[in-house]
FILUM-462657 format. One record per residue (C-alpha): x, y, z; residue number from 1; residue in three letters. Coordinates in Angstrom, 2 decimals. Each point is the difference from the previous one (the first is absolute). Layout:
# FILUM-462657
ATOM       c1       c2       c3  resi  resn
ATOM        X        Y        Z   NUM   ALA
...
This chain:
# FILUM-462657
ATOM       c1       c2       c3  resi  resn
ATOM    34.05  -106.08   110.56     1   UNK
ATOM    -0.73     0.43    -3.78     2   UNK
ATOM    -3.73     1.57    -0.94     3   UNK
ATOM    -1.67     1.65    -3.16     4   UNK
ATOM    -0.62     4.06     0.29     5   UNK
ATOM    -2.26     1.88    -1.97     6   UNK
ATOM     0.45     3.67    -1.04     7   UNK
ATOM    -2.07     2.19    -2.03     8   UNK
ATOM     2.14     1.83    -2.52     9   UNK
ATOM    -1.63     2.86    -2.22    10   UNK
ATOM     1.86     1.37    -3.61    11   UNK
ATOM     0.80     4.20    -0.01    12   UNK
ATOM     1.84     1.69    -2.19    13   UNK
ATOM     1.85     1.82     2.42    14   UNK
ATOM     2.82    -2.05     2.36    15   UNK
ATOM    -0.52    -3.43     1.86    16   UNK
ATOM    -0.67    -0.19     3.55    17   UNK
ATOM     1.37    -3.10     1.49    18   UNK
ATOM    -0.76     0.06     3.32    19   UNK
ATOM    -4.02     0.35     1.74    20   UNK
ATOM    -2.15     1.31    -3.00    21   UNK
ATOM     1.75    -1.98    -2.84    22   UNK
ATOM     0.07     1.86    -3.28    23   UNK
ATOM     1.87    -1.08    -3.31    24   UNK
ATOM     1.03     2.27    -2.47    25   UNK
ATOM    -1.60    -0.95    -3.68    26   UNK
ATOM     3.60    -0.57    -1.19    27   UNK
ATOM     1.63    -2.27     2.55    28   UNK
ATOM     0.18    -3.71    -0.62    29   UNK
ATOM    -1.74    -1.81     2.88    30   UNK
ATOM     2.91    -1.94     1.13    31   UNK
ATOM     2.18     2.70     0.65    32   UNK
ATOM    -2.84     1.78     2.16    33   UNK
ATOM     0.04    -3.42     2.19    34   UNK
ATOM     3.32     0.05     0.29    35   UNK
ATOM     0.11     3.66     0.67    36   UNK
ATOM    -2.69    -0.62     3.02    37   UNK
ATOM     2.27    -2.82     1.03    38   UNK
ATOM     2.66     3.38     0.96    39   UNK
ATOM     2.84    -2.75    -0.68    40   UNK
ATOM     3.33     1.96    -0.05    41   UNK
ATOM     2.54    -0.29    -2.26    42   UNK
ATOM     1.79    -2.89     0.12    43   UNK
ATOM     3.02    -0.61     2.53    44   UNK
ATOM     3.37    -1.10    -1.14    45   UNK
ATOM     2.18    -1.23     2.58    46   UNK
ATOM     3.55    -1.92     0.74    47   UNK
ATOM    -0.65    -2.20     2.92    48   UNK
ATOM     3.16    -1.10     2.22    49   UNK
ATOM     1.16    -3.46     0.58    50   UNK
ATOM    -1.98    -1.42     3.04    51   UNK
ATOM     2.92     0.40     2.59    52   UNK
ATOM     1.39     2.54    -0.95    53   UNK
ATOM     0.50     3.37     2.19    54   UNK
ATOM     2.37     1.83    -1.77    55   UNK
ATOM    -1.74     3.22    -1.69    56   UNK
ATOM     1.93    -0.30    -3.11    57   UNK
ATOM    -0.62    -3.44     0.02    58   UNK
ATOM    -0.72    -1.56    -3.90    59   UNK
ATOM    -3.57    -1.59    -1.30    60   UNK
ATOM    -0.32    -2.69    -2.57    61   UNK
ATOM    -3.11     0.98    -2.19    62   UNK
ATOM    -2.38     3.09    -0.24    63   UNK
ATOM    -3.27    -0.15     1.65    64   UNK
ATOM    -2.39     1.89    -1.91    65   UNK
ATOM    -3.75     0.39     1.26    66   UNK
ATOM     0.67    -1.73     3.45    67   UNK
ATOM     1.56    -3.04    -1.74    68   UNK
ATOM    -2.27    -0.60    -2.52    69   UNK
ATOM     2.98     0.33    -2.46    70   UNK
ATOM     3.21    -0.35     0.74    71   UNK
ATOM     2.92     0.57    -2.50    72   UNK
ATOM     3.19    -1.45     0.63    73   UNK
ATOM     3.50     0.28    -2.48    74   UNK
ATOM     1.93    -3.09    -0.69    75   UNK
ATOM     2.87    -0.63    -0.62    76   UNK
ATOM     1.51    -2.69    -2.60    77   UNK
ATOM     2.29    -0.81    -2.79    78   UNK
ATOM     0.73     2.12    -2.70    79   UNK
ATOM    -1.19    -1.71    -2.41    80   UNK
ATOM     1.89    -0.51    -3.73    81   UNK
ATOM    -0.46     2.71    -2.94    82   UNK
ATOM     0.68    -2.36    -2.88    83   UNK
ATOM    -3.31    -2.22    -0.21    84   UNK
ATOM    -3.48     0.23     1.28    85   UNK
ATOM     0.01    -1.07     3.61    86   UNK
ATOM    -2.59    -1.93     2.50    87   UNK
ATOM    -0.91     1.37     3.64    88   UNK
ATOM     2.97     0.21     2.47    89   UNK
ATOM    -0.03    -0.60     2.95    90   UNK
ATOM    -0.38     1.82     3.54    91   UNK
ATOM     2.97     0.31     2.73    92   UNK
ATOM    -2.20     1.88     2.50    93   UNK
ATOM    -1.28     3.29     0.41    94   UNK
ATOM     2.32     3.56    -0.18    95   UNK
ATOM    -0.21     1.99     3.33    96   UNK
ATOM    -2.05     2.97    -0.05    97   UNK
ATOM     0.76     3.07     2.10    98   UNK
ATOM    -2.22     3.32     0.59    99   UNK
ATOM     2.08     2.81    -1.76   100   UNK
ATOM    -1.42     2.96     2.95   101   UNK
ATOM     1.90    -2.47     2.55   102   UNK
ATOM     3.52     0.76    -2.08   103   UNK
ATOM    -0.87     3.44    -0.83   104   UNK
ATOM     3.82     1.11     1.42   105   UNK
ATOM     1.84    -2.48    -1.75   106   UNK
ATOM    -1.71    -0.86    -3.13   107   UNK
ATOM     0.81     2.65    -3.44   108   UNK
ATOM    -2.50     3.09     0.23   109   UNK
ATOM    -1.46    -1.41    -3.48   110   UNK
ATOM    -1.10    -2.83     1.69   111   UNK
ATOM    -1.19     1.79     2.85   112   UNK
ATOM    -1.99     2.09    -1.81   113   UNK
ATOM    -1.46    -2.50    -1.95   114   UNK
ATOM    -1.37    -2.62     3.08   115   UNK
ATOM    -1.68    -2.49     0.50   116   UNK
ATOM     2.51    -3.38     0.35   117   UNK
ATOM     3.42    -1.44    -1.34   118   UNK
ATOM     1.19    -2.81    -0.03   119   UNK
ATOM     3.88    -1.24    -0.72   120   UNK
ATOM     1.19    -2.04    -3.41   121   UNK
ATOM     3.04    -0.83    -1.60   122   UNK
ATOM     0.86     2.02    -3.52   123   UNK
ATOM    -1.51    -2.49    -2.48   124   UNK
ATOM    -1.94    -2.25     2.34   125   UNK
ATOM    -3.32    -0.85    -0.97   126   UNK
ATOM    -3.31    -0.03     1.42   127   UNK
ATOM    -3.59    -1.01    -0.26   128   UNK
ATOM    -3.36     1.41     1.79   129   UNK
ATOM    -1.84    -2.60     1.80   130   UNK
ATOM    -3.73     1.14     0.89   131   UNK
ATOM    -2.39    -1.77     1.90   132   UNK
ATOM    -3.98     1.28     1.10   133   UNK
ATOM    -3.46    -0.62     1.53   134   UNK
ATOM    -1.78     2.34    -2.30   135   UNK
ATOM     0.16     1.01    -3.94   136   UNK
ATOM     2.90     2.90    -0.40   137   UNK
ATOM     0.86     1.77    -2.83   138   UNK
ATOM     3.88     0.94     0.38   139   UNK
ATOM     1.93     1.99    -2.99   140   UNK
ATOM     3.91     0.08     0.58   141   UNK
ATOM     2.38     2.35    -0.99   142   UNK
ATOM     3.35    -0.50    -0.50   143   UNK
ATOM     2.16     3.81     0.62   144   UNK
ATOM    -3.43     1.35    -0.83   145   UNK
ATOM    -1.02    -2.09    -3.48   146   UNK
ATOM    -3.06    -2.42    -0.17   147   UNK
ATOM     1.47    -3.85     0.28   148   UNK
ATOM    -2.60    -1.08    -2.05   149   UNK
ATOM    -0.83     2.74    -2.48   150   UNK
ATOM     3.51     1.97    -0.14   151   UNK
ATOM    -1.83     2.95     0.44   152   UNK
ATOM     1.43     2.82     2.34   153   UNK
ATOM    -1.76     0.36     3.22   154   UNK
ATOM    -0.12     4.07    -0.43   155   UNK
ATOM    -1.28    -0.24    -3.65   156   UNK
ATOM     1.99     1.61    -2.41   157   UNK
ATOM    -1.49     1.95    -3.35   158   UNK
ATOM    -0.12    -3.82    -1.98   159   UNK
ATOM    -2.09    -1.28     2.44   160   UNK
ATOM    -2.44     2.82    -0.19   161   UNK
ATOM     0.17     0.55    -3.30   162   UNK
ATOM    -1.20    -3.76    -0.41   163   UNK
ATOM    -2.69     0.38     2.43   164   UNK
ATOM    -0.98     3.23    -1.87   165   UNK
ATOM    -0.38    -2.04    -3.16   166   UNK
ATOM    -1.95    -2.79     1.49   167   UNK
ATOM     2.52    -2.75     0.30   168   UNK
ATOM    -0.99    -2.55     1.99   169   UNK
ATOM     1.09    -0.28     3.57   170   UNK
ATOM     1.38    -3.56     0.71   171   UNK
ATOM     0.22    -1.78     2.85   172   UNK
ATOM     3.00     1.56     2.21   173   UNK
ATOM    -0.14    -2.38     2.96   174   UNK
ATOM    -0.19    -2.89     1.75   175   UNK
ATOM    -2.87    -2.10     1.95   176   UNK
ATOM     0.20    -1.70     3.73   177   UNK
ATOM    -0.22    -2.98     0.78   178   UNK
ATOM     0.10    -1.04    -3.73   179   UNK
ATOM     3.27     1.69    -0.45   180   UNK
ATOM     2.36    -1.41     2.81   181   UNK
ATOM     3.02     1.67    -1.18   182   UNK
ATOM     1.74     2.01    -2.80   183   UNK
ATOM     3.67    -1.06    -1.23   184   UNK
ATOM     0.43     3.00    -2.36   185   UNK
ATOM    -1.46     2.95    -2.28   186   UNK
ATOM    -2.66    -1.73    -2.08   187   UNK
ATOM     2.13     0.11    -3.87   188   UNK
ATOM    -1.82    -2.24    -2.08   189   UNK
ATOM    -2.69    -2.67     0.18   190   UNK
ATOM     0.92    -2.20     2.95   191   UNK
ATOM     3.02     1.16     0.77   192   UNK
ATOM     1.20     3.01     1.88   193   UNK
ATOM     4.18     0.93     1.12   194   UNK
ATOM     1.23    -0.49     2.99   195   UNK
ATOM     0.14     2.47     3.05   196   UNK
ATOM     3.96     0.83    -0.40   197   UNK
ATOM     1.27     2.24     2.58   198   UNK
ATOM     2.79     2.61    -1.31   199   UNK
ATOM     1.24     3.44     1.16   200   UNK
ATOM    -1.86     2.69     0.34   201   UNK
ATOM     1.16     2.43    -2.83   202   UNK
ATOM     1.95    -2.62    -2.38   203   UNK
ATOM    -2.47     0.32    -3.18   204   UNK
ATOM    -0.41    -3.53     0.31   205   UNK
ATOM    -3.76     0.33     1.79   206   UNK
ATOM    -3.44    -0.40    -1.45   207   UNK
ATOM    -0.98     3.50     1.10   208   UNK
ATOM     3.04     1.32    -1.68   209   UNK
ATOM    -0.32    -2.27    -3.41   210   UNK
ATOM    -3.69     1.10     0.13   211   UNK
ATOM    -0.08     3.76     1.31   212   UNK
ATOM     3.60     1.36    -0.82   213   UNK
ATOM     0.73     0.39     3.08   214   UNK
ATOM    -0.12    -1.16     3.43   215   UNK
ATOM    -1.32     2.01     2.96   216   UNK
ATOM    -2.12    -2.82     1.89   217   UNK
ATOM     1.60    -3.00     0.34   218   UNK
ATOM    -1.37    -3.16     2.24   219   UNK
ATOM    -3.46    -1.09    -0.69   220   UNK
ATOM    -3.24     1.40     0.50   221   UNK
ATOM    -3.67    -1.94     0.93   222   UNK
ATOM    -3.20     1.53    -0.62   223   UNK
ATOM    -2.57    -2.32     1.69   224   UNK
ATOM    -3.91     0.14    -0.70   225   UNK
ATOM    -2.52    -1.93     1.81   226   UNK
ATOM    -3.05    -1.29    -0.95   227   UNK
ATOM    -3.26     1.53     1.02   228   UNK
ATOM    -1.91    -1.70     2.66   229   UNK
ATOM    -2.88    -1.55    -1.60   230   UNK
ATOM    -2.16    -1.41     3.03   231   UNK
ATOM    -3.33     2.37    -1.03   232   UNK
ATOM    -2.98    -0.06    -2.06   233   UNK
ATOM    -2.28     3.14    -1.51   234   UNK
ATOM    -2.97    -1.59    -0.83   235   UNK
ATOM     1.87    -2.51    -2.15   236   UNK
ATOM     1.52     2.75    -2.58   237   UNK
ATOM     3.17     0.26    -1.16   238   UNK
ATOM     2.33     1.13     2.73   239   UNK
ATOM     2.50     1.01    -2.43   240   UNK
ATOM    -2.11     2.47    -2.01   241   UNK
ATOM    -1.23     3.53     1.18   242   UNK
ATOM    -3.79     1.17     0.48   243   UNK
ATOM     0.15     1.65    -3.18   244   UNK
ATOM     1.14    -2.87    -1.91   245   UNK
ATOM    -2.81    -2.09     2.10   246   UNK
ATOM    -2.49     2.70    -1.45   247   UNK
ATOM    -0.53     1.20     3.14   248   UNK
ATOM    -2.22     2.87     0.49   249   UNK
ATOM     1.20     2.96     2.73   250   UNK
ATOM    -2.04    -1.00     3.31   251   UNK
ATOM     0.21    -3.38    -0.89   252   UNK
ATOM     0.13    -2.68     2.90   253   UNK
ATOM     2.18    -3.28     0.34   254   UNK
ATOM     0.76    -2.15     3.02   255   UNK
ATOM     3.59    -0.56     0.51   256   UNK
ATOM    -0.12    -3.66     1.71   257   UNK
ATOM     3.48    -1.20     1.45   258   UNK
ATOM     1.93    -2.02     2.20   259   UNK
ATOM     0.47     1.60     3.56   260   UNK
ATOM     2.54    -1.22     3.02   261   UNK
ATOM    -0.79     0.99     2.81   262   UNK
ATOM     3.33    -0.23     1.55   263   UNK
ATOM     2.90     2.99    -1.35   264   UNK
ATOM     0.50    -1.57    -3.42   265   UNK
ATOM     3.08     2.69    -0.94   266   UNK
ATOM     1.81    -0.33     3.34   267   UNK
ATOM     3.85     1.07    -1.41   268   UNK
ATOM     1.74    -2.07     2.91   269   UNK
ATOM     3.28    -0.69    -1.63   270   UNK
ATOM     2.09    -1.93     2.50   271   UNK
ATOM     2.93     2.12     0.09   272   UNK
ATOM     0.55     0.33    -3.44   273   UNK
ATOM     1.66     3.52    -1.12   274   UNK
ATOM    -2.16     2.43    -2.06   275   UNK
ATOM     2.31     2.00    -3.04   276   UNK
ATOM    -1.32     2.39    -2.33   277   UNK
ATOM     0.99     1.74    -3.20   278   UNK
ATOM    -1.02     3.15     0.87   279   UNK
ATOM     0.39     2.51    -2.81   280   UNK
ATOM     1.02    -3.25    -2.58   281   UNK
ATOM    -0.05     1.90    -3.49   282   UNK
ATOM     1.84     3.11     1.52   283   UNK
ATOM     3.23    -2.11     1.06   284   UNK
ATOM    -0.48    -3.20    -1.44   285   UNK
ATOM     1.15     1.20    -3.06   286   UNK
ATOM     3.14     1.97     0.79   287   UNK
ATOM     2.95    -1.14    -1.14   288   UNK
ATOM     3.87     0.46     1.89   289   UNK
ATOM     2.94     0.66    -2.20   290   UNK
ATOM     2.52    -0.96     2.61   291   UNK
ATOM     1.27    -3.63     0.47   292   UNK
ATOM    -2.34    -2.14     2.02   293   UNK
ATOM    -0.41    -3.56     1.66   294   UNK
ATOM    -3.41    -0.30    -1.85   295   UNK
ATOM    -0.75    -2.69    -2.35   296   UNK
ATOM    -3.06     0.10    -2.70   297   UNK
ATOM    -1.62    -2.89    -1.71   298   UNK
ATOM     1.63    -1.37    -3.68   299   UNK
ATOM    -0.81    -2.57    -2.20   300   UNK
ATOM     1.24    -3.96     0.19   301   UNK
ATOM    -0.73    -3.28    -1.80   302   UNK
ATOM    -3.64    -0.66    -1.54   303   UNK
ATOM    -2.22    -2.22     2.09   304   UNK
ATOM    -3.08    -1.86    -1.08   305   UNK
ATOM    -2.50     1.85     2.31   306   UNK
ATOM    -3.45     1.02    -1.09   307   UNK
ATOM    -1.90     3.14     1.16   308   UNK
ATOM    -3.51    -1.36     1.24   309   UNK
ATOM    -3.08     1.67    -2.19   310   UNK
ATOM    -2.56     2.31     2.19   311   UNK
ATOM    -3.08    -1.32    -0.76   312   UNK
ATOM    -2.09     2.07     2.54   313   UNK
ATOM    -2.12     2.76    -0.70   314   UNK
ATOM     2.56     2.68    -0.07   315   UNK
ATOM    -2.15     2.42     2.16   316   UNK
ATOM     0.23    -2.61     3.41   317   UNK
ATOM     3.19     2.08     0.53   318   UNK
ATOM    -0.23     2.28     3.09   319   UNK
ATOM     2.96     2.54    -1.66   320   UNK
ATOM    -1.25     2.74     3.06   321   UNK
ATOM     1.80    -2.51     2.22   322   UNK
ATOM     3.15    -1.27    -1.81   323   UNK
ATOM     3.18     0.72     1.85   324   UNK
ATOM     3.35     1.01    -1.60   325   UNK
ATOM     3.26    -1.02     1.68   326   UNK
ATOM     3.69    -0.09    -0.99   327   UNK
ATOM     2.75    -2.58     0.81   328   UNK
ATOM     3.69     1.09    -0.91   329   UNK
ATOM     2.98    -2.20    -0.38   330   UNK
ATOM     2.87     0.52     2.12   331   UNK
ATOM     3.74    -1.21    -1.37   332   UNK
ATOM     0.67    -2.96     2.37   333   UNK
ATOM     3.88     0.65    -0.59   334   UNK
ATOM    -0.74     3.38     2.07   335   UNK
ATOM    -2.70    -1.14     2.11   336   UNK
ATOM     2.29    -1.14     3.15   337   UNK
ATOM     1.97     3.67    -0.23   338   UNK
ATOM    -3.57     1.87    -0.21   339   UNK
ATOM    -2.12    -1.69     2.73   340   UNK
ATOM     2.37    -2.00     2.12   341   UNK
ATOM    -1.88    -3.63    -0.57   342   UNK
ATOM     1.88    -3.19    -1.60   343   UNK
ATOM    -1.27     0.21    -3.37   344   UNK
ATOM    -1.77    -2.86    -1.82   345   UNK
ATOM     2.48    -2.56    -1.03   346   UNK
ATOM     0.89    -0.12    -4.31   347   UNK
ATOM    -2.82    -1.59    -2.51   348   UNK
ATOM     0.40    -3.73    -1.05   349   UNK
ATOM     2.22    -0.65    -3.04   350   UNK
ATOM    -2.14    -1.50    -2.70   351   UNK
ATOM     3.29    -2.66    -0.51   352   UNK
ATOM    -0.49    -0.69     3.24   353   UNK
ATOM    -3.40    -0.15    -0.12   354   UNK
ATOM     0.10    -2.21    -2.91   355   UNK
ATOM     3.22    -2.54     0.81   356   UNK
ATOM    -2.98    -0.82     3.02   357   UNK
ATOM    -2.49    -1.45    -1.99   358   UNK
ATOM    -2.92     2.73     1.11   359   UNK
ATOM    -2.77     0.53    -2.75   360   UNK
ATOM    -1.45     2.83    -1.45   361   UNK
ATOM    -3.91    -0.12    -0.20   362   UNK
ATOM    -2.78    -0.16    -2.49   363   UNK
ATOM    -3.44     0.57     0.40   364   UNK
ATOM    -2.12    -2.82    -1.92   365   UNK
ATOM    -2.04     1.46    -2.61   366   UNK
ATOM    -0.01     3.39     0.44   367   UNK
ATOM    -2.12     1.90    -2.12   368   UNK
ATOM     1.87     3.12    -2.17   369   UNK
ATOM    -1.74     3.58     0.15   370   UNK
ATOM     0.66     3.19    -1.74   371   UNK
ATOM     0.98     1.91     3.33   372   UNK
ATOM     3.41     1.25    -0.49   373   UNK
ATOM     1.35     3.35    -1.63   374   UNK
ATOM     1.96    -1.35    -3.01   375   UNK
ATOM     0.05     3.41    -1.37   376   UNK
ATOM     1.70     2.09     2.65   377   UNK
ATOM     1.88    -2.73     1.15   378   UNK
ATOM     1.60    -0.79    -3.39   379   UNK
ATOM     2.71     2.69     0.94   380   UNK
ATOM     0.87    -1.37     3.40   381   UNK
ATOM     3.50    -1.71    -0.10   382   UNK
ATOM     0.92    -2.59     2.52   383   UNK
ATOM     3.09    -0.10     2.22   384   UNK
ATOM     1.95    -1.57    -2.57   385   UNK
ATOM    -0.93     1.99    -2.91   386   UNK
ATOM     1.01     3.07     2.06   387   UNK
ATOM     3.63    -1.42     0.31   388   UNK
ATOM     0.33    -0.11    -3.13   389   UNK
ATOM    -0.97     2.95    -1.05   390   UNK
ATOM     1.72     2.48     2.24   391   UNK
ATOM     3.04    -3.02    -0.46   392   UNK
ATOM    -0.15    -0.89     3.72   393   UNK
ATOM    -0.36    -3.28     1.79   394   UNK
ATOM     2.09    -2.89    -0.53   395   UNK
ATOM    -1.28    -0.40    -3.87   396   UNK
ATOM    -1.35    -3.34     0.52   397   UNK
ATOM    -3.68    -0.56     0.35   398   UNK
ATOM    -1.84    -1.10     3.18   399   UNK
ATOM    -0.59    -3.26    -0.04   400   UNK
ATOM     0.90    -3.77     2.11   401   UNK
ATOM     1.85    -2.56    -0.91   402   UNK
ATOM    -2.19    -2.83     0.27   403   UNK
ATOM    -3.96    -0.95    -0.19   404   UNK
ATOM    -2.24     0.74     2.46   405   UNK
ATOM    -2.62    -2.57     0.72   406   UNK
ATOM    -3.47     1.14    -0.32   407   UNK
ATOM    -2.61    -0.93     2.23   408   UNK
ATOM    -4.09     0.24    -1.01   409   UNK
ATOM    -2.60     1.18     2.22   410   UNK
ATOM    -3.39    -0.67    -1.07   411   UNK
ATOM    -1.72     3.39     1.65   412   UNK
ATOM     1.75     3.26     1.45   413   UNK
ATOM    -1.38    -1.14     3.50   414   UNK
ATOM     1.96    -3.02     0.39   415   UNK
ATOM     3.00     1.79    -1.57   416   UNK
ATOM     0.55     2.00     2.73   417   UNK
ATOM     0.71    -2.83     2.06   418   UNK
ATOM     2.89    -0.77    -2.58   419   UNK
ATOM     1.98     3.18    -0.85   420   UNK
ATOM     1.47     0.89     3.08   421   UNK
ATOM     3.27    -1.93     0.50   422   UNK
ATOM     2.06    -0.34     3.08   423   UNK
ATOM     1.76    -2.97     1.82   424   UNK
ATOM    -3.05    -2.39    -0.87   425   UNK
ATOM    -1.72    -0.24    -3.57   426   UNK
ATOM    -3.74     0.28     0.10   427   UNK
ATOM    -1.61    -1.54    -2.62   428   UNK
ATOM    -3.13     1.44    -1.83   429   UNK
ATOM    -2.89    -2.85     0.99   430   UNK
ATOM     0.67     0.88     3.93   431   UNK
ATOM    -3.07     0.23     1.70   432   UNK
């Protein structure tokens, strides 16, 4: 049962009370005091198992972050060509996702220390992030510690500080759920980004290494944000200003007005899904391993058409108190039978093969170009290819198929993911 509560809240300069006599301090924006009232906890991120499962090392198919309200799940695809601009591949199905603690014996100390989850790919198979949510999310990715989006270093380095010094404006360094259902690539140019590539951990050939000069991460990294709970009214002022800014006087009195259920709204029932943490992230995350190891980090493939969705929100409905960090590593599938004793995944789709089937590629219908992307750090970043060539290894010849691939239009995002997942059946876009 759902009913309106009333609370008298009174400004001080000294700290807020949120509980019994209500007090906000004269410099604390009025939504985060609600939301601080609220006691929510930081948000949860968890790997749920598959439903029959009762093996304790058993693999999940997505991230559940906040109780399910986002989930993040890897795909994997084609690789697609480096010689032309490309449209959307397609999705074969989700990687497998395993908890690193539950491998702790077998898996390399590095990626041990480093926890959170892993999943297995082939060197050079691609991937894409799928995302799907309830409730608005702001989510910056790293990939072996740099900004997908910006190509800024998660750690910032003396540039970045130096610009911020100096007043350069901060752009926008991630992405927004639902409007964002999922990321191909590091954002390189205006509607375009380069495909997820995965390569050995080590080789030169990763964005981390291109960007950082050197390479002590690996995998990729999620920061996710949530937005502020908004259900609440002070005397119809601006929740997102603070008493001072409101004029407020010390001793002043508002009535905070919101939404109350009376059953346990933040009950953290999970269903069996597996908490992990990343306790102590920026002490290990970032140490690097000189010996030889099954790891894989992320490179650069083909350019996709792919657009970066504009945040449009008021920039302060971020709750940043409750984002949650988390890190997924990439395990060598060659070794992953050896390490852990499980059949590994079976090899990624040729894109000849792919192709000599008649499968499309997709196209969203009029999708509308931003200025999200980090041209300028990303101008450095070689793909797969142009790494061959330069340290002369490979097999010389570019990456590309030998015949057309069909492309199929989707007139919204929403219908398209009824189209891009491929198996034994085609789906086409209009399904209902």
């Amino acid at each position: 049962m759902k009913r309106y509560r009333y609370s008298r809240v009174f400004v001080t300069s000294g700290p807020s009370s949120y509980h019994q006599d209500f007090q906000i301090n004269q410099d604390e924006r009025l939504i985060a005091f609600y939301n601080k009232y609220l006691s929510l906890e930081p948000l949860s991120a968890d790997l749920p198992r598959h439903r029959h499962s009762t093996e304790h090392n058993a693999s999940g198919s997505h991230i559940s972050i906040d109780s399910g309200s986002l989930t993040i799940s890897f795909q994997r695809t084609i690789r697609v060509p480096e010689a032309k601009l490309n449209n959307l591949p397609p999705g074969f199905g989700n990687f497998p996702l395993y908890n690193v603690a539950e491998f702790a014996r077998v898996l390399p100390e590095d990626m041990v220390e480093k926890g959170g989850l892993f999943l297995p790919a082939f060197e050079r198979e691609a991937m894409w992030l799928r995302f799907t949510s309830d409730k608005q999310f702001a989510i910056r990715i790293y990939v072996g510690g740099v900004n997908g989006i910006t190509g800024e270093p998660m750690i910032p380095n003396m540039a970045s500080l130096l610009k911020r010094q100096n007043g350069v404006e901060k752009k926008q360094d991630y992405i927004i759920v639902p409007e964002q259902p999922w990321l191909d690539g590091i954002a390189t140019s205006s509607g375009k980004v380069k495909q997820f590539v995965a390569i050995p951990y080590g080789s030169g050939y990763s964005i981390e290494h291109q960007i950082t000069g050197s390479e002590t991460t690996g995998g990729m990294q999620f920061e996710v944000i949530p937005a502020y709970q908004t259900s609440v009214r002070f005397d119809d002022r601006d929740i997102y200003h603070t008493p001072r800014e409101l004029g407020l006087s010390l001793g002043s009195e508002m009535t905070m007005i919101h939404l109350h259920e009376e059953s346990d709204l933040y009950d953290d029932a999970r269903g069996g899904a597996i908490t992990f943490g990343l306790g102590g992230i920026f002490g290990t995350l970032f140490r690097g391993s000189t010996k030889r190891t099954p790891m894989m980090s992320i490179g650069a493939g083909g350019t996709i058409k792919q657009t970066i969705i504009e945040d449009r929100n008021d920039p302060r409905i971020w709750d940043v108190q409750r984002a949650k960090i988390f890190n997924v590593q990439v395990l060598s599938a060659a070794r992953f039978e050896d390490i852990t004793n499980m059949v590994a995944p079976p090899p990624p789709v040729d894109i000849k093969s792919y192709a000599a089937a008649g499968y499309p590629f997709f196209d969203i219908f009029n999708e509308a170009l931003t200025s999200i992307h980090g041209s300028a750090a990303f101008k450095k970043v070689k793909t797969v290819f142009e790494m061959d060539q330069m340290l002369d290894a490979g097999s010389g010849t570019i990456y590309q198929p030998g015949a057309n691939i069909p492309l199929q239009e989707c007139q919204c995002q929403e219908n398209m993911l009824d189209c891009v997942y491929v198996s034994q059946i085609y789906v086409p876009c209009g399904r209902s």
